[in-house]
N, C-alpha and C positions, 0 to 999 in steps of 0.2 A: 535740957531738952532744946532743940535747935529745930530751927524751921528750915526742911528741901523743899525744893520747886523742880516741878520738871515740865518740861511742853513738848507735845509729841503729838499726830496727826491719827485720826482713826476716823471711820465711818465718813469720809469726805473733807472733816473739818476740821480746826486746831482745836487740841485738849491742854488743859491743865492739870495739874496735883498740883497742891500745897501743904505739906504734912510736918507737924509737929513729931520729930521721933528724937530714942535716946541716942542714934546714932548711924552712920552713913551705912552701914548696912542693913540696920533696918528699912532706912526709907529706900534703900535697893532692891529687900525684897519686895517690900510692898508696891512700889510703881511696876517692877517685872509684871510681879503679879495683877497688878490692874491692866496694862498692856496685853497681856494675853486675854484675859476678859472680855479685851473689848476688840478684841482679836475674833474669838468665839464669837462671841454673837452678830459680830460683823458677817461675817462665813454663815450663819444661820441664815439672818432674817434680811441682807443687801439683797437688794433687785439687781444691783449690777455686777453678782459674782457667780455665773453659772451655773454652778455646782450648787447654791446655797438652798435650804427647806423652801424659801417662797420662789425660787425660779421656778424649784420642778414644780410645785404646785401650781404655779400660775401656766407655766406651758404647757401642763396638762387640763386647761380650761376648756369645757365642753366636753371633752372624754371622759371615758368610763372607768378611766384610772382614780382610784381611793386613798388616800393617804392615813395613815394612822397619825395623830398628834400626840407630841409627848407631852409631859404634866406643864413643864417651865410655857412651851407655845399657846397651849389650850388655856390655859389663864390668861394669858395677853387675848386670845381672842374672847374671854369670858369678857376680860375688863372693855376690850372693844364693842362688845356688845351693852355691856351697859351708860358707855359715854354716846353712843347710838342715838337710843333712849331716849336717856337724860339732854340732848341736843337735838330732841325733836328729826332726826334722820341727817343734822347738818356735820356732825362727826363720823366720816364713814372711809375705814381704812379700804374699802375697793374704788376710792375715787381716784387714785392715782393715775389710772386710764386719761383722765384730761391731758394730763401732761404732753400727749402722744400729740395734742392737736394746739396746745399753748405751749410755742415754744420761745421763751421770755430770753433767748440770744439771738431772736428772727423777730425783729416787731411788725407781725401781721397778726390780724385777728381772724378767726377761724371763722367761716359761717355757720349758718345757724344749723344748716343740714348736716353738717359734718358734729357738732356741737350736739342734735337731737342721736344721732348714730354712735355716739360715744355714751351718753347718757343712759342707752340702752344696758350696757355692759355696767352698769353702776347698778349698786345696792345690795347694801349688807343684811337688810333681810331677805334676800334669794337665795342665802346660804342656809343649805344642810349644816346644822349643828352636833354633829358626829364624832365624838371624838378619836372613835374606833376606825370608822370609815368617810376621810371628811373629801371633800371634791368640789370645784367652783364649777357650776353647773350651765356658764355663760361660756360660749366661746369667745377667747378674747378680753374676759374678766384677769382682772388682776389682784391681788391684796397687796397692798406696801403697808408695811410698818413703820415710813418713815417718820408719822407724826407721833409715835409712843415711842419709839424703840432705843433710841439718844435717852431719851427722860429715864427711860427704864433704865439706864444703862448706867447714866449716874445714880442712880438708888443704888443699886447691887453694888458698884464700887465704895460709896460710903459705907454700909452693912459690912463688907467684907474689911473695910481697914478696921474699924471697929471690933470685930471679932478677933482682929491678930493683935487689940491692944494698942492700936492707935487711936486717943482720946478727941486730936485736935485737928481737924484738918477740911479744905477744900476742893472737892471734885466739880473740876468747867468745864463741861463738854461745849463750847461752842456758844455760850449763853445758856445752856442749860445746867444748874448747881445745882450740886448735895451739899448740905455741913454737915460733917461727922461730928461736930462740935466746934464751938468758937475758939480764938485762942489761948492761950493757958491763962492769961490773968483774966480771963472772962471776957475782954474785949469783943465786940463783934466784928464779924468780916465786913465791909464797905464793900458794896457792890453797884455799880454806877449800871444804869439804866439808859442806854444807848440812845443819843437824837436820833432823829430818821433822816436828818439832811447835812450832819453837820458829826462827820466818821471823829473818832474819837471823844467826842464835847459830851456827858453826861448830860440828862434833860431831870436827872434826880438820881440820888443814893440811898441805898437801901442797906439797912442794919440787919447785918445775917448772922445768928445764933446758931440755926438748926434749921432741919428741913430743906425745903427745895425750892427754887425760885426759877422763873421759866418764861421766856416772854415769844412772845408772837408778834410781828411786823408786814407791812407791807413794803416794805425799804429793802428786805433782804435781796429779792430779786423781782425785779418788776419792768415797763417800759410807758413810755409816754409815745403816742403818736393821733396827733390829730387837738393838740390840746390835750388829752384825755390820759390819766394814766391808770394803767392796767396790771393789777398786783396778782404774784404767783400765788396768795390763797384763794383756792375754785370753790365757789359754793359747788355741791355734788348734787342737790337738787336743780339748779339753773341750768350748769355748767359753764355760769360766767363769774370771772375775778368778783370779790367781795367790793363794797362800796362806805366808807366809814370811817374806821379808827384806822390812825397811823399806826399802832400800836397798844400791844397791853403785856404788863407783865402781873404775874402771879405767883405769893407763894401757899404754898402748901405741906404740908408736915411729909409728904412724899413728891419729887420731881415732877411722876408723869402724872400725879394728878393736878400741880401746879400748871401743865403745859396744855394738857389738856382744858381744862379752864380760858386758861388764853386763845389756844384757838379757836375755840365755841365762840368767846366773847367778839372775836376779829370778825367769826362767822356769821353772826347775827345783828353784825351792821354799829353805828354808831350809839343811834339811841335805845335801842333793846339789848346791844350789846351791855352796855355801861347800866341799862336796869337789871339785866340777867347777872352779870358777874356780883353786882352787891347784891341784889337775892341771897348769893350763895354763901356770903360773910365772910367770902377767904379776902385777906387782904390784899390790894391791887393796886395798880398804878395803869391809868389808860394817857393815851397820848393822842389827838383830833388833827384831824390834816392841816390844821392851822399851828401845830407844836405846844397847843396849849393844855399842860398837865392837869390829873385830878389821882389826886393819890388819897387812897384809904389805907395805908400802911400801918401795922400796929406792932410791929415785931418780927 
């Protein structure tokens, strides 16, 4: 058994495989077939591919146009609905609308009126939960999937090499992992936990067996002006940048419930953040604008 590696680009970002197989065509088909995977769901669920399920839906916002959802969408908007919920209204996939007014390559800040006008078009409970007949009922609402739909995306491809007999192997979308299993002599996969100021320098390593591991940052994309720096996570109730943790990573025995975790945790500030994640006993690693670590890692 020999370990492939392959890197290749989808949904915006660099991906990886790392797969244990008995032979170079195995792991040919298997990465083909992850490649188209994420091909598909790219084509579904991107805002920035015309044709895909959430453009028409989102361009048909305020009209009387209906959508049917199929079984694979309507679960992701179930599980949207319940990390809602469970984050008290701070996880909410029609927040993406900010974005239109935070534009983190232009460091200006938006005013408040422009910010309260936006805010209107926000909230995931003004949705008709229909699965026969679904329709965002805001002109100008949006849904992005892009804070589930990566996590989601590594789950399915570990599930899927697993199913063709692949015991051992690594899906990274971007910082966001699946283990289909560690490597053959049991070893686990090391997985470095990114500084927020200091590009390639690990700030901790994480021993990866199984499951899914996910982190959320304000480092990704953000700007400074005035002193002050202002990060691409939006609260969707203020509709201003979050204020807190530099970071959090999470795992979870499934990717997008890992990620999901961490952005909640990003979302909810420093010190409610870091008591709501341990609440939840998934283990964590958070990071303080000061770079100083607190990890409850157990596995």
């Amino acid at each position: 058994m020999e370990l492939f590696d392959f890197q290749f680009r989808a949904m915006g970002s660099p991906c990886a495989l790392s797969f244990y197989c008995e032979s170079e065509q195995q792991f040919d088909q298997a990465k083909g077939a992850c490649v188209e995977e994420m091909a598909r769901l790219e084509a579904k669920y991107s805002r920035y591919q015309p044709d895909s399920l959430i453009s028409k839906i989102n361009n048909a916002a305020g009209t009387e146009q209906l959508f049917e959802i199929d079984t694979e969408t309507w679960i992701l908007m179930q599980y949207a609905t319940i990390a809602h919920r469970e984050s008290d209204g701070l996880f909410d996939i029609t927040s993406g609308v900010l974005r239109q007014i935070w534009d983190f390559k232009n460091p200006t800040v938006p005013s408040q009126e422009d910010i309260n006008r936006t805010l209107d078009k926000i909230g995931f409970d003004k949705l008709p939960m229909e699965q026969q007949a679904f329709r965002l009922p805001v002109t100008g609402m949006e849904l992005d999937f892009g804070g589930i739909v990566k996590e989601y995306a590594a789950d399915v491809l570990a599930n899927f090499i697993g199913e063709v007999g692949i015991r051992h192997g690594l899906v990274d979308l971007a910082g966001d992992i699946a283990a289909a299993g560690p490597h053959p002599d049991g070893r686990p996969w090391e997985i470095g936990i990114r500084h927020p100021a200091i590009p390639g320098e690990p700030v901790a390593k994480i021993a990866l067996h199984s499951g899914g591991l996910a982190s959320s940052g304000d480092y990704a994309r953000c700007f400074v002006l005035d002193d002050k720096k202002y990060s691409h996570i939006l609260n969707p109730i203020t509709g201003w940048p979050v204020e807190g943790l530099a970071g959090v990573s999470v795992w979870a025995e499934q990717c997008i419930v890992a990620g999901t975790l961490a952005t909640i945790a990003m979302l909810k500030g420093e010190e409610e953040g870091k008591k709501w994640i341990a609440e939840t006993g998934a283990p964590y690693v958070t990071i303080d604008q000061h770079f100083r670590v607190e990890s409850q890692f157990k596995g």
